[in-house]
Each structure stands twice: as structure tokens, then as C-alpha cells.
N, CA and C atoms as an extended XYZ file, in Angstrom:
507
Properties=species:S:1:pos:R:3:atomname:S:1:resname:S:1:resid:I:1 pbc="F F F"
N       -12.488       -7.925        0.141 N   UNK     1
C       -13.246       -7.116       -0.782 CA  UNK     1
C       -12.701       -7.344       -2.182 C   UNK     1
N       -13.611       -7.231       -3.101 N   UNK     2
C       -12.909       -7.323       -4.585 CA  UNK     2
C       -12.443       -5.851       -4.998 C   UNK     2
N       -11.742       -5.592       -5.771 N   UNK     3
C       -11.786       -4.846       -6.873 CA  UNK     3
C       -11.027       -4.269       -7.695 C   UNK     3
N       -12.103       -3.840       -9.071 N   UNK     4
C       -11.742       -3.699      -10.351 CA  UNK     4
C       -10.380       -3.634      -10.819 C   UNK     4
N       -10.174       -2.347      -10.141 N   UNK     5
C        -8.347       -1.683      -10.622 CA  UNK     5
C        -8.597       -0.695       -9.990 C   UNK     5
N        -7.180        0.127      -10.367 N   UNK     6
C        -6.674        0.891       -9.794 CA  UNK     6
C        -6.177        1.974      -10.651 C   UNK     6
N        -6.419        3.059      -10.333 N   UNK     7
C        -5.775        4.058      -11.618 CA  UNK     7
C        -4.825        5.006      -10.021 C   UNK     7
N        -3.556        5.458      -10.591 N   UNK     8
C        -3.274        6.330       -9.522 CA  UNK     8
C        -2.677        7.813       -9.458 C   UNK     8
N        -3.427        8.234      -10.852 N   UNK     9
C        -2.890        9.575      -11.151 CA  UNK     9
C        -4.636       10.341      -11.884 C   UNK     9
N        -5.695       10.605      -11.371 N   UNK    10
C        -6.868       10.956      -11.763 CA  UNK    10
C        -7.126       12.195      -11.562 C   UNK    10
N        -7.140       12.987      -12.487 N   UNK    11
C        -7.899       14.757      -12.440 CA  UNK    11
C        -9.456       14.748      -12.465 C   UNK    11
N       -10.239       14.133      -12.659 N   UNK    12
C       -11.324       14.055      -13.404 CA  UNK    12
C       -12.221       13.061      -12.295 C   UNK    12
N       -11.908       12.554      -11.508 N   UNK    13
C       -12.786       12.014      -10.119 CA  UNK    13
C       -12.506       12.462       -9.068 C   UNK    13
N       -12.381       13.937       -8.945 N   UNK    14
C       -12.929       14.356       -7.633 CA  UNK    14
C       -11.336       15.619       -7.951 C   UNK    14
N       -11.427       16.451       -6.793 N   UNK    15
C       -10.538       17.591       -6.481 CA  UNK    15
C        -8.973       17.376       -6.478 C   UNK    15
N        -8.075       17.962       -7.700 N   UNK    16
C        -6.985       16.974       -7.328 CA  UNK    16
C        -6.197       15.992       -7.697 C   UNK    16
N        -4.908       15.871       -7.802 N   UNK    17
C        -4.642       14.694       -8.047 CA  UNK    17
C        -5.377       14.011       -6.833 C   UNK    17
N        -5.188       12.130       -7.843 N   UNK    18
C        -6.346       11.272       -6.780 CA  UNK    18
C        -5.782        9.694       -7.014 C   UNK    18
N        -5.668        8.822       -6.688 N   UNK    19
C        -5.819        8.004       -6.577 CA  UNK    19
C        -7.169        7.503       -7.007 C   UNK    19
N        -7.518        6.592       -7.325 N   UNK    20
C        -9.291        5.435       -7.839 CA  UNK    20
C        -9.098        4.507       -7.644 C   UNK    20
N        -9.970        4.280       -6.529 N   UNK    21
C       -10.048        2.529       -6.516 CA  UNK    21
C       -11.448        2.231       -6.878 C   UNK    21
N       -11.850        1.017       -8.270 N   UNK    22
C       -12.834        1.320       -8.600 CA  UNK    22
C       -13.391       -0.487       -7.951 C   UNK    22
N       -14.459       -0.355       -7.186 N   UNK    23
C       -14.752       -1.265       -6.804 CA  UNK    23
C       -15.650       -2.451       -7.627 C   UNK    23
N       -15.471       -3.676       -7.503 N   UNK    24
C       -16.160       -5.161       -8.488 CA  UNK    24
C       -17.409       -5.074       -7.346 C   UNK    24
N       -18.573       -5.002       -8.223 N   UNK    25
C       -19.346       -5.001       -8.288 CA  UNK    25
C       -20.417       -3.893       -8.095 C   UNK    25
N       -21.718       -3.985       -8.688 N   UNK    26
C       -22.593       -3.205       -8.622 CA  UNK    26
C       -24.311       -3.983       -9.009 C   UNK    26
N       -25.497       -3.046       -8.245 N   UNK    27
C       -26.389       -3.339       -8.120 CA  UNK    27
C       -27.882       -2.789       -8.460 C   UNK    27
N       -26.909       -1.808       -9.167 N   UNK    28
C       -28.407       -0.570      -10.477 CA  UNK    28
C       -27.841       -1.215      -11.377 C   UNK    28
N       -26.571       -0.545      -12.174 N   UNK    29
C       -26.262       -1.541      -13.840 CA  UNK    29
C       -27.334       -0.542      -14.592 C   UNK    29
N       -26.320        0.635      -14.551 N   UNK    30
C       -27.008        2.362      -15.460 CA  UNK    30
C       -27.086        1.679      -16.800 C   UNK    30
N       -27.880        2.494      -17.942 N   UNK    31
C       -27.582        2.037      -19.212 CA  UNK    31
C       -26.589        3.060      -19.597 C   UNK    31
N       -25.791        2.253      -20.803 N   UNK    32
C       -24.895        2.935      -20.659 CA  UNK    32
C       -23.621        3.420      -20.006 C   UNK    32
N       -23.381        2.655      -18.701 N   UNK    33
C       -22.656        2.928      -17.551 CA  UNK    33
C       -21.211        2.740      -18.409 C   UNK    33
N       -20.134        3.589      -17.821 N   UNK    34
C       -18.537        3.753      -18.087 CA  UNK    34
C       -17.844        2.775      -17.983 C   UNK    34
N       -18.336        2.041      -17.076 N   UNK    35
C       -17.450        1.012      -16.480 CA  UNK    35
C       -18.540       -0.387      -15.924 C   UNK    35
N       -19.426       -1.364      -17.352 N   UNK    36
C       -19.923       -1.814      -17.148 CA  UNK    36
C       -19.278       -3.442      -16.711 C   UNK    36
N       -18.059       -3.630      -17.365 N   UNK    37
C       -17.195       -4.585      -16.456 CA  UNK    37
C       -16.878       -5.116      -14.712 C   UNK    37
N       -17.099       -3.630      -14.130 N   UNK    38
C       -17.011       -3.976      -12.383 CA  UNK    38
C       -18.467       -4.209      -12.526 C   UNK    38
N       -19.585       -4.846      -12.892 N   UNK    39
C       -20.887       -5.300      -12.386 CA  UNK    39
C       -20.890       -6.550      -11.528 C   UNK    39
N       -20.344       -7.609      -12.157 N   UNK    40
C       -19.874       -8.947      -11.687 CA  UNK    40
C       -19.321       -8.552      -10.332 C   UNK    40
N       -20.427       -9.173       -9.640 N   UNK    41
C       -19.622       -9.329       -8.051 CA  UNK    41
C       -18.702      -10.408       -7.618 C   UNK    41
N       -18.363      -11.362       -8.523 N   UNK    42
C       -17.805      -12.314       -8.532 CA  UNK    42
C       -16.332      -12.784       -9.400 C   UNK    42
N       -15.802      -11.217      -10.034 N   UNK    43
C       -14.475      -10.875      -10.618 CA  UNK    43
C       -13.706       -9.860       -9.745 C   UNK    43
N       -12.671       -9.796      -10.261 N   UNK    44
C       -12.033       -8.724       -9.842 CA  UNK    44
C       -10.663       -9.309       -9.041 C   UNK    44
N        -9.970       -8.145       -8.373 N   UNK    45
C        -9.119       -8.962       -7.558 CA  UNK    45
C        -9.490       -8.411       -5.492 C   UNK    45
N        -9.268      -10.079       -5.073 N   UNK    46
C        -9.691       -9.265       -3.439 CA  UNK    46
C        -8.372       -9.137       -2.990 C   UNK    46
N        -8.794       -8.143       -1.842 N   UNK    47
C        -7.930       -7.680       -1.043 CA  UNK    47
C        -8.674       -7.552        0.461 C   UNK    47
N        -7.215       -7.067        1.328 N   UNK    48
C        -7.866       -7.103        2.790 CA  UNK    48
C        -8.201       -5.749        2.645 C   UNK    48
N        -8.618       -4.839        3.582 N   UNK    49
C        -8.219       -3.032        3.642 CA  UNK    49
C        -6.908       -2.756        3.876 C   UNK    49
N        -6.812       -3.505        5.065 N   UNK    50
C        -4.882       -3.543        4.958 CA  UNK    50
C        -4.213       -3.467        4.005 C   UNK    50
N        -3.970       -4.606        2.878 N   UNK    51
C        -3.648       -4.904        1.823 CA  UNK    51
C        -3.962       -3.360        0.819 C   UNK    51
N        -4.746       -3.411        0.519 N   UNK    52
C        -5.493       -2.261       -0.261 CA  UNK    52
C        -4.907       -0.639        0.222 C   UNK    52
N        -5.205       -0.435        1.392 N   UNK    53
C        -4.109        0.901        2.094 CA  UNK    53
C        -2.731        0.701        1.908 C   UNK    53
N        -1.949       -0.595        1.830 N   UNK    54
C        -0.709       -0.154        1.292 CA  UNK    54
C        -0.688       -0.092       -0.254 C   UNK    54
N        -1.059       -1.114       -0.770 N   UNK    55
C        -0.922       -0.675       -2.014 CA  UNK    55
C        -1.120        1.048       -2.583 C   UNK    55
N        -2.982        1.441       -2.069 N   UNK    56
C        -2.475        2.646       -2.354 CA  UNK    56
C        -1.409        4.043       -2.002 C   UNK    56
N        -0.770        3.384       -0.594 N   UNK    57
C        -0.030        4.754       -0.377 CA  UNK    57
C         1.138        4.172       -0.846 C   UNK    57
N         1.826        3.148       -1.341 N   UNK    58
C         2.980        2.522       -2.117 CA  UNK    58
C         3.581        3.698       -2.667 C   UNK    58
N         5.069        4.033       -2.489 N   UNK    59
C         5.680        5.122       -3.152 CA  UNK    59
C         5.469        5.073       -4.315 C   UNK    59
N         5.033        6.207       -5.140 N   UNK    60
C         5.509        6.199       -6.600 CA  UNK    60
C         5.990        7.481       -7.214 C   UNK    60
N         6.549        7.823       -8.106 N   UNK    61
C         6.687        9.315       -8.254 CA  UNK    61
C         5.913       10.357       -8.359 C   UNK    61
N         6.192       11.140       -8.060 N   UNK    62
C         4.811       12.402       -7.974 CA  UNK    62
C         3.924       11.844       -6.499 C   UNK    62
N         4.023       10.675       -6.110 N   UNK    63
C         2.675       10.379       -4.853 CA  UNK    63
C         2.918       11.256       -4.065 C   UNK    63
N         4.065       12.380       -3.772 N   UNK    64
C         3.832       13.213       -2.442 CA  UNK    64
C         2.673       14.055       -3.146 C   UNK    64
N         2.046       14.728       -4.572 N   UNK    65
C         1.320       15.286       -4.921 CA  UNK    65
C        -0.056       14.932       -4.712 C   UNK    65
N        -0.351       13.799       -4.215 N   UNK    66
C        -1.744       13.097       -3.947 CA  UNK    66
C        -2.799       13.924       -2.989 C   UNK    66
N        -3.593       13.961       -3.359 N   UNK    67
C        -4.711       15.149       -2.548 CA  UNK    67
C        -5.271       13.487       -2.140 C   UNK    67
N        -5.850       13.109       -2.460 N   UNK    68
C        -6.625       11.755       -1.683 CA  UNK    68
C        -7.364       10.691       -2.417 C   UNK    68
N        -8.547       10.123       -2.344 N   UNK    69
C        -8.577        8.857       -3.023 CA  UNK    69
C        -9.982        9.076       -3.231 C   UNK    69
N       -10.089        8.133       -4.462 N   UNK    70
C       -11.517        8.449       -5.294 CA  UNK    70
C       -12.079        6.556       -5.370 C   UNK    70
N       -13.398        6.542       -4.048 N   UNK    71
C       -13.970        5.190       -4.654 CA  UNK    71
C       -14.984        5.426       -5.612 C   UNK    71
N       -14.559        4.577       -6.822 N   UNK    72
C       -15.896        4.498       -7.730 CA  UNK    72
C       -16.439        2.887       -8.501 C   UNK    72
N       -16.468        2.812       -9.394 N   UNK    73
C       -17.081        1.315       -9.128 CA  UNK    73
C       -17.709        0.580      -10.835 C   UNK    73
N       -17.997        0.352      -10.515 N   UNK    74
C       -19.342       -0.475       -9.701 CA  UNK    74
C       -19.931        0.140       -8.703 C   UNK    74
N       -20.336       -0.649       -7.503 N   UNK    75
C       -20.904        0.640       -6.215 CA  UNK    75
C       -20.118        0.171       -4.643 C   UNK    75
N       -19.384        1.316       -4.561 N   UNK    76
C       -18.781        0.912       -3.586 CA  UNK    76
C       -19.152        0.475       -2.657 C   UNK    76
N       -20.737        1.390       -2.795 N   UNK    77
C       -21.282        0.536       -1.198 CA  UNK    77
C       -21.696       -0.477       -0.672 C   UNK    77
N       -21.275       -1.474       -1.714 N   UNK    78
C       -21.610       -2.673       -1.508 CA  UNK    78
C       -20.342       -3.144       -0.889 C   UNK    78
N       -19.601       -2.678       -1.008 N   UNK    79
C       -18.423       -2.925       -0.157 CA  UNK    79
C       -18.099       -1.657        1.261 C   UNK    79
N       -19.334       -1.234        1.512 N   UNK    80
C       -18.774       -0.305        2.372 CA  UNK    80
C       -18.112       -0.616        3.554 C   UNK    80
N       -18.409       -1.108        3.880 N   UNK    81
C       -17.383       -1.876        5.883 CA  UNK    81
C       -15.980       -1.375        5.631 C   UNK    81
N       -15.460       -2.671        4.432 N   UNK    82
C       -14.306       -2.021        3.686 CA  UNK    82
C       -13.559       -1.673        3.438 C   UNK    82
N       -14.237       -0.893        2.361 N   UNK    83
C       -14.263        0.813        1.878 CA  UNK    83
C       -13.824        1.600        2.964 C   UNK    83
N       -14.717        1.499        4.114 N   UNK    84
C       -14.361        2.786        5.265 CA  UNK    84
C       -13.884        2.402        5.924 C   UNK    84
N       -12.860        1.086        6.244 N   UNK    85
C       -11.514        1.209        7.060 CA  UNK    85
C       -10.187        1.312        6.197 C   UNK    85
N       -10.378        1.567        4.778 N   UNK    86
C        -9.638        1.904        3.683 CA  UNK    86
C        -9.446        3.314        3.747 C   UNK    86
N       -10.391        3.965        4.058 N   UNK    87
C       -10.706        5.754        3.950 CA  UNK    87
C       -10.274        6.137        5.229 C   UNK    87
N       -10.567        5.487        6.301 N   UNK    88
C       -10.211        5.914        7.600 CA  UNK    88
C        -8.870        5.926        7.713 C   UNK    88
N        -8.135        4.831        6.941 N   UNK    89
C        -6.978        5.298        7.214 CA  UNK    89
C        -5.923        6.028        6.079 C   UNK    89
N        -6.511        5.878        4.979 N   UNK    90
C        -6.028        7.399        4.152 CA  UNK    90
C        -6.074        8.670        5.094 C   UNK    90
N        -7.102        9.032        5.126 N   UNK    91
C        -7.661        9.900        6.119 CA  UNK    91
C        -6.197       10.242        7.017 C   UNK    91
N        -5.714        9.542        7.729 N   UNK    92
C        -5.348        9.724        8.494 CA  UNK    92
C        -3.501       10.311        7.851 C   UNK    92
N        -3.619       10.391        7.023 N   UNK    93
C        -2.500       10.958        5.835 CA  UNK    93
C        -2.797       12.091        5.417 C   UNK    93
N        -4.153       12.897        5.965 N   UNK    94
C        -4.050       14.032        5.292 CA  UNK    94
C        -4.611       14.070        4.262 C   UNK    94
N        -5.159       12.568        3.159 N   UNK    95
C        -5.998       12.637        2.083 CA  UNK    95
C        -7.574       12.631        2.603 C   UNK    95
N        -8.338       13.571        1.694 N   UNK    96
C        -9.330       13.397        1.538 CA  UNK    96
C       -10.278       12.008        0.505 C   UNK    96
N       -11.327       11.955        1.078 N   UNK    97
C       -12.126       10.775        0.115 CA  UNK    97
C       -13.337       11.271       -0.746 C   UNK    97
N       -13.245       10.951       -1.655 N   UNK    98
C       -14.563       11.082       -2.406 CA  UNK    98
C       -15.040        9.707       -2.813 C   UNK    98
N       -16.663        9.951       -2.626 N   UNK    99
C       -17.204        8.094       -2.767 CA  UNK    99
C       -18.007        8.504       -4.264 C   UNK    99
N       -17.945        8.096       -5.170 N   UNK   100
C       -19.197        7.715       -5.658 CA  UNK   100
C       -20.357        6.696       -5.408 C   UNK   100
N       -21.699        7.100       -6.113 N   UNK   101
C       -22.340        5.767       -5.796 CA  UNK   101
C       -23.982        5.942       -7.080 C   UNK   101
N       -24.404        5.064       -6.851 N   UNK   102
C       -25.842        5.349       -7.957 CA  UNK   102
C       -26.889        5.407       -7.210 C   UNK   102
N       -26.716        5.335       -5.832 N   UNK   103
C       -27.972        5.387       -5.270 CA  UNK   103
C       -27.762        7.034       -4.514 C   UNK   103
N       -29.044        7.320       -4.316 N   UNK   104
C       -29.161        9.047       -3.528 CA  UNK   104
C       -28.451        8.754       -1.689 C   UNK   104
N       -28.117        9.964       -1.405 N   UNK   105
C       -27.671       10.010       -0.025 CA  UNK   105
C       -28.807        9.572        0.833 C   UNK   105
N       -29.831        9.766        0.507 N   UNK   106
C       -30.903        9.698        1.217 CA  UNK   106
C       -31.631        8.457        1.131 C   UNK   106
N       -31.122        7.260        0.013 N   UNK   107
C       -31.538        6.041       -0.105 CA  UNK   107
C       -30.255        4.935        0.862 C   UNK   107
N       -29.055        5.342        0.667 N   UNK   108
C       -28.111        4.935        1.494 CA  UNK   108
C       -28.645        5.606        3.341 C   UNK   108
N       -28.290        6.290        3.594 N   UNK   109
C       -29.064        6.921        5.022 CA  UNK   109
C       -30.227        5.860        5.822 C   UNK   109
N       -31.125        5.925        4.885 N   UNK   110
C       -32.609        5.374        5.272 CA  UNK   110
C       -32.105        3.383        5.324 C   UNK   110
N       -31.244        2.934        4.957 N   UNK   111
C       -30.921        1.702        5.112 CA  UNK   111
C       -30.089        1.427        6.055 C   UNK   111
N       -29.657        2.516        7.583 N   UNK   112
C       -29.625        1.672        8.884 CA  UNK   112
C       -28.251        0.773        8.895 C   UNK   112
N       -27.388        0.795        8.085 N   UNK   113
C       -26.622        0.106        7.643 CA  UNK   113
C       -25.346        0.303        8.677 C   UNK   113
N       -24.852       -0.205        9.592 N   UNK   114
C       -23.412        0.274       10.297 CA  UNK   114
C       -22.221        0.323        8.904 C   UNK   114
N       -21.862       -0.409        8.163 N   UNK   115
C       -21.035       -0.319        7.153 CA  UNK   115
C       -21.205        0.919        6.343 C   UNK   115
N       -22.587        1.065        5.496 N   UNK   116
C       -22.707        2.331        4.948 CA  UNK   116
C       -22.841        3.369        5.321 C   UNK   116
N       -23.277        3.700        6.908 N   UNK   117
C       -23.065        4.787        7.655 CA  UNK   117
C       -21.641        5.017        7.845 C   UNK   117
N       -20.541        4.047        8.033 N   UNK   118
C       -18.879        4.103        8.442 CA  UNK   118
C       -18.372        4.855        7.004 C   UNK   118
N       -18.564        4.430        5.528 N   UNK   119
C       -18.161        5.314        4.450 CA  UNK   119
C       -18.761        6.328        4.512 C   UNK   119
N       -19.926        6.587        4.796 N   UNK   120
C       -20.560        8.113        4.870 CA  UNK   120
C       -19.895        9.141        5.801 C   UNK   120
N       -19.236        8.194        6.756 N   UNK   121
C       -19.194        9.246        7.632 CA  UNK   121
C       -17.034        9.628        7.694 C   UNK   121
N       -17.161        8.497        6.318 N   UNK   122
C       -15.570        9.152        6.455 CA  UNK   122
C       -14.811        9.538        4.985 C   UNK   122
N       -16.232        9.575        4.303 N   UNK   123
C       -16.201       10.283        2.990 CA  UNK   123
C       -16.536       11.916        3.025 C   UNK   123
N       -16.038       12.707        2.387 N   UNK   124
C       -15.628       14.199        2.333 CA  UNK   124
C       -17.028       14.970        1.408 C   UNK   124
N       -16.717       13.858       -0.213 N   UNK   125
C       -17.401       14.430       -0.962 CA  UNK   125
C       -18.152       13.384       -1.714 C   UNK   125
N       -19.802       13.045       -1.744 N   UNK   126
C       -20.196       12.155       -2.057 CA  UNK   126
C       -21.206       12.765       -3.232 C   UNK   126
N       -20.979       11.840       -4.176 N   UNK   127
C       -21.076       12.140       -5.900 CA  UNK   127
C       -22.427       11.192       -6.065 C   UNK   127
N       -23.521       11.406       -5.484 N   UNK   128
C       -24.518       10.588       -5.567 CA  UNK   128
C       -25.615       10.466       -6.901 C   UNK   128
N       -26.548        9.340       -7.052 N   UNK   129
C       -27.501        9.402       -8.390 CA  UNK   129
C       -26.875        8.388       -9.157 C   UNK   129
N       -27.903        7.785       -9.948 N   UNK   130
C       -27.906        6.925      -11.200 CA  UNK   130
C       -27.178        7.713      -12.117 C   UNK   130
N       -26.647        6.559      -13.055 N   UNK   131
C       -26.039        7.624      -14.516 CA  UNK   131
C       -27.738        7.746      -15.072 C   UNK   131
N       -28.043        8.588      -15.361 N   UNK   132
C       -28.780        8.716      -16.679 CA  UNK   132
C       -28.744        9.382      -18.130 C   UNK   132
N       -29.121        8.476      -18.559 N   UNK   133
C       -28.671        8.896      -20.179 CA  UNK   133
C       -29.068        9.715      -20.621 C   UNK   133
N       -30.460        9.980      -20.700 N   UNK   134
C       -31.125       11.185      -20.954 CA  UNK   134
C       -31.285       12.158      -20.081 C   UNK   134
N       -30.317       12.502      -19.208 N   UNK   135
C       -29.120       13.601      -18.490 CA  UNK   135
C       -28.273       14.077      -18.199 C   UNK   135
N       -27.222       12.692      -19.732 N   UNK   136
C       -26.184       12.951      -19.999 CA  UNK   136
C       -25.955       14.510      -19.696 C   UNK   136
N       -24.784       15.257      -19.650 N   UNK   137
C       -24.205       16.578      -19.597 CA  UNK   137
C       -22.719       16.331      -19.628 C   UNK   137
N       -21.793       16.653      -20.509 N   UNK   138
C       -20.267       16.460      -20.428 CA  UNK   138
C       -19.577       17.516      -19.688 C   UNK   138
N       -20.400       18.563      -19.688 N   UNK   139
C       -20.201       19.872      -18.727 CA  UNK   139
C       -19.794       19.851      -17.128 C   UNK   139
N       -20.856       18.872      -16.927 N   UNK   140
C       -20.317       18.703      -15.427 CA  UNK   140
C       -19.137       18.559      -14.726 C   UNK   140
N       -18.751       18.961      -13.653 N   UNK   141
C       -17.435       18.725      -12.973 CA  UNK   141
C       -17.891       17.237      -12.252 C   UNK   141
N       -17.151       16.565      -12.579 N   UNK   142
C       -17.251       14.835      -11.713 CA  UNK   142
C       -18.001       14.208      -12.025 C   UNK   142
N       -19.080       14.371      -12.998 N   UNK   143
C       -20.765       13.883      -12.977 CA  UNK   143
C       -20.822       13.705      -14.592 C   UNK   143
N       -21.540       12.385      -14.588 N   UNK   144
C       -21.901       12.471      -16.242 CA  UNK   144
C       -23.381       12.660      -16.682 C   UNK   144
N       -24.242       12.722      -15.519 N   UNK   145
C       -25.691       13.051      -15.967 CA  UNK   145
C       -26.339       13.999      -14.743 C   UNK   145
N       -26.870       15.255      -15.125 N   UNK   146
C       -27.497       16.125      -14.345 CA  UNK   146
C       -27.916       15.787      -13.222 C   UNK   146
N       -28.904       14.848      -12.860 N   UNK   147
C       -29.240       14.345      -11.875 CA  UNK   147
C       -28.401       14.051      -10.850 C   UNK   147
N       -27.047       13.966      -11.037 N   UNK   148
C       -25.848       13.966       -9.878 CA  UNK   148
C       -25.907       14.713       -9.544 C   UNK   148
N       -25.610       14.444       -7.697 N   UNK   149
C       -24.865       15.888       -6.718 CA  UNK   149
C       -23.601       15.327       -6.833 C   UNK   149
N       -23.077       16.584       -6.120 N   UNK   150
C       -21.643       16.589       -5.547 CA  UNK   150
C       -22.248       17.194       -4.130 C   UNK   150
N       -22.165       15.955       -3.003 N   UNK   151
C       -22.732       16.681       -2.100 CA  UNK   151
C       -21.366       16.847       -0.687 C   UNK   151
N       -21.246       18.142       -0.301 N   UNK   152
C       -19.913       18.250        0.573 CA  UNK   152
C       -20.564       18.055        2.483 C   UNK   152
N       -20.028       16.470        2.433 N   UNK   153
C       -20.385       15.529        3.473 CA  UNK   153
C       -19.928       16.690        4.830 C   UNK   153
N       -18.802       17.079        4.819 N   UNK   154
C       -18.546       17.830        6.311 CA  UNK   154
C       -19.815       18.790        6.377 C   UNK   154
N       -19.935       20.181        5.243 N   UNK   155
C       -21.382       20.413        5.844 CA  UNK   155
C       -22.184       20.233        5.478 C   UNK   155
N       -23.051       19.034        5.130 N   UNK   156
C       -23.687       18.514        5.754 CA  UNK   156
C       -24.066       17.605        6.744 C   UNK   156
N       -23.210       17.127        7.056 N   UNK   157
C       -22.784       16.745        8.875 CA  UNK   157
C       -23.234       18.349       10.050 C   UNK   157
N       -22.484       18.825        9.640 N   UNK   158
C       -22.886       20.191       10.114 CA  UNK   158
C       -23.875       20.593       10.372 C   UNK   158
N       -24.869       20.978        9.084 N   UNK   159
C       -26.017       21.782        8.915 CA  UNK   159
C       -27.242       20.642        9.207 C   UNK   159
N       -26.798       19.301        9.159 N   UNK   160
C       -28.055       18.389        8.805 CA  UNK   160
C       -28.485       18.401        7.743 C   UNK   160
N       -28.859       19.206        6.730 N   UNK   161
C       -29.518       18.876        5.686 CA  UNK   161
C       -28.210       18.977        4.689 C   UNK   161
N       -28.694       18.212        3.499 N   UNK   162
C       -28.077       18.163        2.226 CA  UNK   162
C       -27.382       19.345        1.717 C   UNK   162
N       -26.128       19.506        1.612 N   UNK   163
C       -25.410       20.888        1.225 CA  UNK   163
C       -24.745       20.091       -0.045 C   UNK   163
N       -24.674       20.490       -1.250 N   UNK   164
C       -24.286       20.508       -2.776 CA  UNK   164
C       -23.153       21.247       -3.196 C   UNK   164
N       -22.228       21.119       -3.832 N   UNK   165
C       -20.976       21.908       -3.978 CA  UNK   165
C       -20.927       21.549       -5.536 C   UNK   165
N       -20.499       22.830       -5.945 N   UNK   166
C       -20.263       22.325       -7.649 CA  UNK   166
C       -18.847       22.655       -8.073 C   UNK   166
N       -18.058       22.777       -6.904 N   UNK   167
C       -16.841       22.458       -6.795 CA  UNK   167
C       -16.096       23.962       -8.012 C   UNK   167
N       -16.566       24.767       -8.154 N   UNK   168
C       -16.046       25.687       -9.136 CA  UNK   168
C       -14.571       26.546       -8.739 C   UNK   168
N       -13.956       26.035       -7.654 N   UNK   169
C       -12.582       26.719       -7.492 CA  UNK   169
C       -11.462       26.241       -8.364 C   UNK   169
């Protein structure tokens, strides 16, 4: 898998200190997007998941403070297979995952995908939607344009339908 970098101290992508692994490449290309550099599917640096799970649990100071790991991108789900044997085994540390992505839960879902079903189903909190510009909002918790959820994957696993969290604790 490629990707971008790595940040390993993040308040501001998801609940938490966090870890980010921001994945090379993407396949909307928002206007405007934060991070229009991971587009190129053909930069970055690869790694195995192996590779990638140690690096991120690699001692560093403060890492016992780590709540869990934030994929964002480009779009991760283009790397989902991955992605979710990366998460599966965070996971298994006690961290939680949050995915971003630009496409809706319900456009990922409807594509049948064994890979993108494996991150869905071992991601916590999924930050779905295009950036849009003219929905910019700086207000948001995790989100830079209205049209984002923050949608909390356990219940909705649960309930079946789409459950939304705006994370206000």
C-alpha cells in the first residue's frame, strides 16, 4: 500500500489523542481539498500492513496516551484490504479507528466490495462525504463541510440504519 505520511500526535481527526495515517491516493479530488498532494496514486511511500502496524505502535513518548488511529487521505478506501488488516490489528491494542472518506456510507456499502466491507467493519467512527466548499463550516468537530457525518459504525451495526454522532463529550 502507499502512503502519504504520518502524523502521530492528532487532536483534531477523530476522539483523542490519535495517530494519522494519511493514505496516497484518491479518486473525487474535492476543490479545494487539505491535502491535495496524496491524489497521485503513484507517490508516496509503500508499505506492507505489517510494516505499517509496527511503525505505528513504535514506542514514542507520550504513545501509552494513544486512544487509536485516524485513516485519512486521499481515500483510504482505495486501499481498503490494507487499511483493515492495519485496523484489525490496532484494534487489537485497545485502539479505536476512525476512517475518513469522500464517498457516503451508503455509496461504499452498495459496491459489494470484500476489502471495503473489511474497513467498514473494523472502523468505529466513519467521517463520510465530499469536502464541499460551499459547506465549508470551521465549527464542525472532525468535518470541514456540513455535508459530513460522523457516523458511529458500532451502532449502526446494531440498529441497521445510519446512526450520526456529533461527538459533543
Amino acid at each position: 500500500m502507499r502512503i502519504a505520511g504520518i502524523t502521530y500526535d492528532s487532536f483534531v481527526d477523530g476522539p483523542g489523542l490519535r495517530v494519522v495515517v494519511f493514505a496516497q491516493g484518491c479518486d473525487i479530488g474535492c476543490e479545494n481539498c487539505h491535502n491535495p498532494d496524496s491524489w497521485d496514486t503513484s507517490t508516496g511511500k509503500e508499505y506492507t500492513p505489517q510494516q505499517l502496524t509496527r511503525l505505528i505502535k513504535k514506542p514514542r513518548p507520550g504513545r501509552e496516551m494513544v486512544r487509536g488511529v485516524t485513516f485519512s487521505g486521499g481515500e483510504p478506501f482505495l486501499q481498503a484490504s490494507e487499511l483493515a488488516k492495519v485496523a484489525s490489528a490496532l484494534k487489537k491494542f485497545g485502539w479505536d479507528v476512525v476512517t475518513y472518506t469522500g464517498h457516503t456510507f451508503e455509496q461504499l456499502v452498495a459496491r459489494d466490495d470484500a476489502g471495503v466491507d473489511a474497513l467498514i467493519a473494523n472502523t468505529d467512527y466513519l467521517i463520510d462525504g465530499p469536502y464541499v466548499q460551499n459547506q465549508r463550516n470551521l465549527d464542525l468537530k472532525f468535518r470541514g463541510s456540513g455535508n459530513q457525518r460522523i457516523i458511529d459504525m458500532q451502532k449502526t451495526r446494531a440498529t441497521g440504519g445510519v446512526v450520526v454522532t456529533a461527538f459533543e463529550d
